[in-house]
GUTOR-613667 format. One line per field, with one value per residue (C-alpha): residue number from 1; y, x, z; residue in one letter. Coordinates in steps of 0.2 Angstrom, whole numbers, plus 2048, in hexadecimal, padded with zeros to 3 digits. Each point is the difference from the previous one (the first is absolute). Layout:
num = c(NUM|...)
y = c(Y|...)
x = c(X|...)
z = c(Z|...)
residu = c(A|...)
***
This chain:
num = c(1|2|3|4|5|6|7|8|9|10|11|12|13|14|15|16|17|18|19|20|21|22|23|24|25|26|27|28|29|30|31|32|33|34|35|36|37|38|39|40|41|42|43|44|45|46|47|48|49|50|51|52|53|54|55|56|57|58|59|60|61|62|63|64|65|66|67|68|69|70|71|72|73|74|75|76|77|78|79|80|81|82|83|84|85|86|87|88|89|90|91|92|93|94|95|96|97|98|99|100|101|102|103|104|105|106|107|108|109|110|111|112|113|114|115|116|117|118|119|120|121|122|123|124|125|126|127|128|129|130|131|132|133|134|135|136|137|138|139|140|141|142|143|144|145|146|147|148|149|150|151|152|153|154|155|156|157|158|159|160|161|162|163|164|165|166|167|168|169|170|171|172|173|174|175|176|177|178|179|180|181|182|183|184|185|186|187|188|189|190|191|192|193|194|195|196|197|198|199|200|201|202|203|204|205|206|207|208|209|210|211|212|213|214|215|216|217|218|219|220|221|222|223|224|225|226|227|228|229|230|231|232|233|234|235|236|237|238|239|240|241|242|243|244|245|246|247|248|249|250|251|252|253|254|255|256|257|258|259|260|261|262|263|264|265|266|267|268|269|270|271|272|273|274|275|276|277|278|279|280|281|282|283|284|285|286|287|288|289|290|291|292|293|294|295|296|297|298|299|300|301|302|303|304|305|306|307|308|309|310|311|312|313|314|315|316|317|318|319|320|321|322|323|324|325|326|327|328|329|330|331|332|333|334|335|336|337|338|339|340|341|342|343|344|345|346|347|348|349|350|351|352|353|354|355|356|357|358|359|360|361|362|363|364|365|366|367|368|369|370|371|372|373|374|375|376|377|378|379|380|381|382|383|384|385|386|387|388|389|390|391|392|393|394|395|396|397|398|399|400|401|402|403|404|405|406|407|408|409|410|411|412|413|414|415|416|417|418|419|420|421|422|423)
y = c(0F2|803|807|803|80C|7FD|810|80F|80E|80D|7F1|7F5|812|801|7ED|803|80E|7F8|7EF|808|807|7EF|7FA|7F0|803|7FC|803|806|7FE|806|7F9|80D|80F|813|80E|800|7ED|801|80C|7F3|7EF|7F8|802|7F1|7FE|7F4|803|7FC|7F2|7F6|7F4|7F6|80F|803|7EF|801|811|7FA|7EF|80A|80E|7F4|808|7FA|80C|806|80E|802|811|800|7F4|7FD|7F2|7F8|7FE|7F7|7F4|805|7FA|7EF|800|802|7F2|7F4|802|7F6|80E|80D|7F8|806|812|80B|808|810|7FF|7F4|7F0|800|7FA|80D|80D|7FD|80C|80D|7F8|7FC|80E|7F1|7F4|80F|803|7ED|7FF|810|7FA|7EF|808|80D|80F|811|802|808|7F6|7F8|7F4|7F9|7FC|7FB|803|7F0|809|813|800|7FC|80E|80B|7FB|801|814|804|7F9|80B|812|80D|802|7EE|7FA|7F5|7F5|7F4|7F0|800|807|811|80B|80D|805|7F2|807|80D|80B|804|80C|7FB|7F1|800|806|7EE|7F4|807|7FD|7EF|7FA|808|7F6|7F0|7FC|80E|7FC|813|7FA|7F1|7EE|809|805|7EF|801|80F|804|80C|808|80C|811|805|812|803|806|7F3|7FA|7F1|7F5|7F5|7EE|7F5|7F0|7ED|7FA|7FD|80F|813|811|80E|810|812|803|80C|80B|801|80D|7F9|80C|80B|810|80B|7FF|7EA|806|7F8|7EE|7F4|7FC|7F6|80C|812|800|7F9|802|7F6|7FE|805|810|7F7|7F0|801|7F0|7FB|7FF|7F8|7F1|7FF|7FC|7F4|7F6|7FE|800|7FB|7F4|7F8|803|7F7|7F0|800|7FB|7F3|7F9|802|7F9|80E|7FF|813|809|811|80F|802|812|803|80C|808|80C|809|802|809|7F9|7ED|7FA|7F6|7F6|80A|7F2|7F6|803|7F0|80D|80F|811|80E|810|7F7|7F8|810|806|7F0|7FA|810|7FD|7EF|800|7EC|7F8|7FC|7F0|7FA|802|7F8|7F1|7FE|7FF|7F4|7F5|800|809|813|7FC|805|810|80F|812|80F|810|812|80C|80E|7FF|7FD|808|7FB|80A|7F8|809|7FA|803|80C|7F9|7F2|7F7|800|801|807|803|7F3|806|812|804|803|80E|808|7EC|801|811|7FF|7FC|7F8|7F6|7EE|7FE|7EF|7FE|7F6|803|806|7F9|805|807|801|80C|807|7FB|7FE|7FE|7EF|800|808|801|807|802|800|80F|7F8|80B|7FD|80E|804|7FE|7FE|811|804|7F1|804|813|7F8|7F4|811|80A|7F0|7FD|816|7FA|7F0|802|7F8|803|7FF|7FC|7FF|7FE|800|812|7FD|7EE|7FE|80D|7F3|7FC)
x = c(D51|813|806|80F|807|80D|807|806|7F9|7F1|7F5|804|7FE|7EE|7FC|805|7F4|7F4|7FF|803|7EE|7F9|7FB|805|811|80A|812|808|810|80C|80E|80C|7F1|808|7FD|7ED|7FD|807|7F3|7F1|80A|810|80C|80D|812|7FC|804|7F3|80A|805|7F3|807|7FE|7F1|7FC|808|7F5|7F3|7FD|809|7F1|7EF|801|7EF|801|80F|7FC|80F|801|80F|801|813|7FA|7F0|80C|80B|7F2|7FC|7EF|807|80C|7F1|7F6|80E|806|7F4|803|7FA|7F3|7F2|804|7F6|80C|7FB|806|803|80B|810|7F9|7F2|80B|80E|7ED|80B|811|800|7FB|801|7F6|7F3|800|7FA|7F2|7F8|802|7F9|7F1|7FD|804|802|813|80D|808|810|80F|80D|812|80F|813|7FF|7F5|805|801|7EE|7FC|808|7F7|7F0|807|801|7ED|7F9|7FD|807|800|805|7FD|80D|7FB|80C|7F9|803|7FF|80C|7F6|7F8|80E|7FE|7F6|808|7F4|80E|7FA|80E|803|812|800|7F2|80D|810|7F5|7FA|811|804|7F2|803|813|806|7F3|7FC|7F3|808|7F5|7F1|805|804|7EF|7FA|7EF|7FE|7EE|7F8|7FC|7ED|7FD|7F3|7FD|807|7F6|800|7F4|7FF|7F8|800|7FC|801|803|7EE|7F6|804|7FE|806|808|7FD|80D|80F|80B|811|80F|80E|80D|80B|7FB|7F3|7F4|807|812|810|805|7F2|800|7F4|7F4|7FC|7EF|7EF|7EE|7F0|7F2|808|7F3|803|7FA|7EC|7F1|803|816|7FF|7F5|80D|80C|7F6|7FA|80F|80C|7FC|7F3|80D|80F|7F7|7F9|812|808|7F4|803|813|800|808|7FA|800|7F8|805|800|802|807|7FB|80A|7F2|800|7F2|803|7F1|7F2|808|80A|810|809|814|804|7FB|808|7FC|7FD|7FA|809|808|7FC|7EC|7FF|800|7F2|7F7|7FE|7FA|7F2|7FC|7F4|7FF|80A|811|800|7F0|805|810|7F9|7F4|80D|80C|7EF|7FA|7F1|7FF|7F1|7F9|804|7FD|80D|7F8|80A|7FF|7F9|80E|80F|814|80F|810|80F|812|80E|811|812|80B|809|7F3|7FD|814|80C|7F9|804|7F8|800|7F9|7F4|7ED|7F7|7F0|7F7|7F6|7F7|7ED|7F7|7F3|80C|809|810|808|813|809|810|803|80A|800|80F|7FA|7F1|806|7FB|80C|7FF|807|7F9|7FD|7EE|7FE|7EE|7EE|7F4|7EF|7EE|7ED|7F4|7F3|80D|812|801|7FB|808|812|7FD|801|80F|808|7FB|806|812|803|801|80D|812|811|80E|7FD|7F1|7F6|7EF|7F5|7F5|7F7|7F6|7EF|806|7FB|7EF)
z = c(4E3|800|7ED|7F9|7F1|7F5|7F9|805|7F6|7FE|7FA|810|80C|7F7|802|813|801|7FB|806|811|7FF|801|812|7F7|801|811|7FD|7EF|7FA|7F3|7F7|7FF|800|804|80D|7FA|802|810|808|7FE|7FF|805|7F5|7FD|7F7|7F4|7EF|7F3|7F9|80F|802|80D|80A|7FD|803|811|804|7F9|80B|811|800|7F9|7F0|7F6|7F4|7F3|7F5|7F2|7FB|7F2|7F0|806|80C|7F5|7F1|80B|805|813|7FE|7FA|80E|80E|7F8|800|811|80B|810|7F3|7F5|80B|7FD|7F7|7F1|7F6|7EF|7F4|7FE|7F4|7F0|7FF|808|7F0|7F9|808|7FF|7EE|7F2|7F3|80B|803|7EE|7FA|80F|7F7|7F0|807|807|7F2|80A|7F8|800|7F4|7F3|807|7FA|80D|7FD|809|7FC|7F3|7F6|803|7EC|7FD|80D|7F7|7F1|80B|805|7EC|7FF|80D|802|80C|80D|806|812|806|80F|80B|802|814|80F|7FE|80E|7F6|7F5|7F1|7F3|7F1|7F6|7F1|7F2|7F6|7F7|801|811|804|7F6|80B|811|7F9|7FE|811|80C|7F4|7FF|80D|80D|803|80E|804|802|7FD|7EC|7FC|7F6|7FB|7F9|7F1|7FF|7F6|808|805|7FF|80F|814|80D|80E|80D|806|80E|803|811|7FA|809|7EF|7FC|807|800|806|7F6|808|7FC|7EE|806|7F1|809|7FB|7FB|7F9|80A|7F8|7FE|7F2|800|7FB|805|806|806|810|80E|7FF|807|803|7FD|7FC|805|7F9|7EF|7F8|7EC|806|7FB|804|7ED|801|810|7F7|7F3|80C|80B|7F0|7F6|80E|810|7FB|7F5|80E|80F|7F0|7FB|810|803|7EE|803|811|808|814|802|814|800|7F5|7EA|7FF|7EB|7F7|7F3|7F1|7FA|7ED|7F9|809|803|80E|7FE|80C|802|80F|80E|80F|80F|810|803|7F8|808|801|7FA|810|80A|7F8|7FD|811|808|7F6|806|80E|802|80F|7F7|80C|7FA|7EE|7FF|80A|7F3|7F5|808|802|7EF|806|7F8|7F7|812|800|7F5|802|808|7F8|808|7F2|801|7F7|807|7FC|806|7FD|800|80B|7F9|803|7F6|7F2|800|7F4|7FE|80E|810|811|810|811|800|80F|7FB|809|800|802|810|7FB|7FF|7ED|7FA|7F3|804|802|7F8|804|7F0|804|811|80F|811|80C|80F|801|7EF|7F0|7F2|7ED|7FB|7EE|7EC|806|80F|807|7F6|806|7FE|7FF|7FE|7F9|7F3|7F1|7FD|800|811|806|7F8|807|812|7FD|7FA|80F|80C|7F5|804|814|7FB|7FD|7FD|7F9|7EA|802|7F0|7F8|7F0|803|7F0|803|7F7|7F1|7F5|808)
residu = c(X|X|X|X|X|X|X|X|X|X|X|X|X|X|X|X|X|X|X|X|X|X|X|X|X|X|X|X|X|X|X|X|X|X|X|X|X|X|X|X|X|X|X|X|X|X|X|X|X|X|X|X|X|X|X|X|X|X|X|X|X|X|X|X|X|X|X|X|X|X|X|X|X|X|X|X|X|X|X|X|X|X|X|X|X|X|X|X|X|X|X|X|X|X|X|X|X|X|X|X|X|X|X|X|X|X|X|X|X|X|X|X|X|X|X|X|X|X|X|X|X|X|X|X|X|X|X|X|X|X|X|X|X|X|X|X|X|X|X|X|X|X|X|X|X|X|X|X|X|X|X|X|X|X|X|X|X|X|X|X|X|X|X|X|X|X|X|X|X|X|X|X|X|X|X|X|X|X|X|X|X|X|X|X|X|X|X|X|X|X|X|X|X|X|X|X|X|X|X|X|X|X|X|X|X|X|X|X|X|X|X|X|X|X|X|X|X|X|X|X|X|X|X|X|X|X|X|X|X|X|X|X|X|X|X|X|X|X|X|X|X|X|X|X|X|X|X|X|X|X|X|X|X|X|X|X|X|X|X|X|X|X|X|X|X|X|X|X|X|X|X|X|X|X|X|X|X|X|X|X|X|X|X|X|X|X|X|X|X|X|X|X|X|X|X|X|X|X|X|X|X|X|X|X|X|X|X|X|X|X|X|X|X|X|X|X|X|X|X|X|X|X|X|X|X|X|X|X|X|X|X|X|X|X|X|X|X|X|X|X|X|X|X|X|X|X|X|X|X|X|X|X|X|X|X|X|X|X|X|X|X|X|X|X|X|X|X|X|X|X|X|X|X|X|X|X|X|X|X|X|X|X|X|X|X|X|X|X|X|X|X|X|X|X|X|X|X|X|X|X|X|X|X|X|X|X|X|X|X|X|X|X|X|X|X|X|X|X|X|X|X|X|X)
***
């Protein structure tokens, strides 16, 4: 089978890897990918937008398979846009179509399917520029800190946790009239804020049938000790050590249960992955969002824990048919450790050659934003490279992404030395 991956990330390096394990797979391809992409596939320079391109790519190398690594294109309907085109309805696409993505793409629209399905959520009011004065009334009625969320799409960066109330009023105003994250804080969602540990889990579903994923807990924050700006992530953990037999049930019965019923009830054709946000307050689990693919850094560490065929799963999934197959998960645990460039998650320098990538270690590698020049491999992105390990426990596993990160270099070059301090 010929496949294709849209993306060009540390998500779509670690999809690479892994599908190209699978004797299933004949040729791969990816849509833009980086330097690590191009070491197991054929990269091509398509943007992840541009599906007439794709479409051309797609039919000029027997493509059967499309596996959409980024929300960008599934928001934007790139499933809809295979179905409807009679040379591409044959192809299998992973992810789901523009209405059930919008799960992703929408925080209100995400917000009234929980509350629809009586899934554990925070409590939550939307409002619009008409009505910034009944948010601000809302503001008065809630208590600090406040959690401001643009409605859209606004690539990682739309969501203020404000202590003070005056401070949440002024940035109200600001995403509302001002447009402070343009389209995507047309609407923007107020909801209270849950005091709790963060961790992700991951479903494959064909919209009827599902396999779970090992949970991940993933770093978000610049600094050490979670300080500083957010960012896209610094590093991850999977399994996660808090998650016991009895809050794993919690989250299957009262969320994914109720996730996988809802889009069923909702109508909402969904064949690809349900990234869910949680919150562990006390002893429950609440849902923070739903992302509509796969996370990143998670992915790094998930997949090396999959020992299925890739190929065989995601056919399963395009077919309706994952009620035939059940995940078999490695037993150690995987860290990945994200290398990113200096100034990042602000202004930062592209270009800088990488060294210290061909020397031997037991940890992988996963390019996220990397290009090549010629034989040389340069940094092309905020976040730069994920340094993945298996072992015993995090610990150990973390100890070896260390050891492997001491032989990398590149100019600025930056990374979180204290993941897991809160394990």
């Amino acid at each position: 089978m010929n496949i294709l991956i849209i993306g060009a990330g540390g998500r779509e390096h670690t999809f690479a890897w892994k599908l190209a394990q699978s004797p299933k797979c004949n040729q791969l391809f990816v849509a833009p990918g980086n330097a690590g992409t191009a070491q197991m596939a054929t990269n091509l320079a398509i943007g992840v937008n541009d599906f007439e391109g794709i479409k051309s790519a797609v039919i000029e190398n027997n493509i059967e398979m499309v596996v959409v690594g980024p929300e960008d294109p599934l928001v934007n309907g790139i499933h809809d846009f295979f179905l409807n085109d009679k040379a591409l309805k044959s192809v299998m696409v992973i992810g789901p179509r523009e209405q059930a993505a919008q799960l992703e793409g929408s925080k209100e629209f995400a917000k009234e399917f929980m509350k629809a399905n009586n899934i554990p959520t925070a409590q939550y009011a939307s409002f619009t520029a008409a009505t910034l004065d009944q948010g601000l009334v809302f503001l008065n009625q809630m208590k600090a800190p406040y959690v401001l969320k643009a409605d859209g799409l606004a690539a990682g960066k739309g969501v203020l946790i404000i202590n003070d109330l005056t401070e949440a009023k002024t940035q109200l105003k600001e995403m509302l009239v001002d447009e402070k994250f343009g389209a995507a804080s047309k609407t923007v969602v107020i909801e209270e804020f849950l005091d709790g540990i963060e961790l992700s889990c991951f479903v494959l579903t064909d919209g009827k049938n599902f396999v779970t994923f090992p949970m991940a807990k993933d770093y978000k924050r610049i600094g050490e000790g979670d300080t500083g700006l957010n960012t896209g992530g610094m590093g991850a953990i999977s399994p996660v050590p808090f998650v016991t037999p009895q809050f794993e049930q919690k989250i299957h019965e009262r969320i994914v249960l109720q996730t996988i019923a809802g889009f069923e009830k909702g109508d909402l054709p969904f064949q690809g992955f349900v990234f869910i946000g949680l919150i562990k307050v006390g002893e429950d689990p609440y849902v923070i969002e739903y992302n509509v693919r796969m996370g990143d850094p998670e992915t790094e560490v998930v997949l090396p824990l999959i020992k299925n065929d890739f190929v065989d799963l995601l056919t399963a999934t395009a077919k309706g048919e994952l009620n035939t197959q059940s995940i078999e998960v490695d037993e150690r645990t995987a860290t990945t450790v994200m290398l990113v460039s200096g100034g990042y998650p602000e202004a930062y320098a592209k270009g800088k050659i990488m060294a210290g990538l061909d020397s031997t270690s037991s940890s992988i590698l996963f390019h996220a934003g990397t290009q090549l020049d010629g034989d040389k491999v340069l940094t092309s992105g905020g976040r730069v490279m994920a340094v993945t390990s298996l072992a015993g426990n995090f610990k150990e596993a973390l100890n070896h992404s260390y050891a492997t990160i001491e032989n990398i270099s590149f100019e600025g070059m930056n990374y979180r030395k204290d993941l897991g301090f809160d394990l």
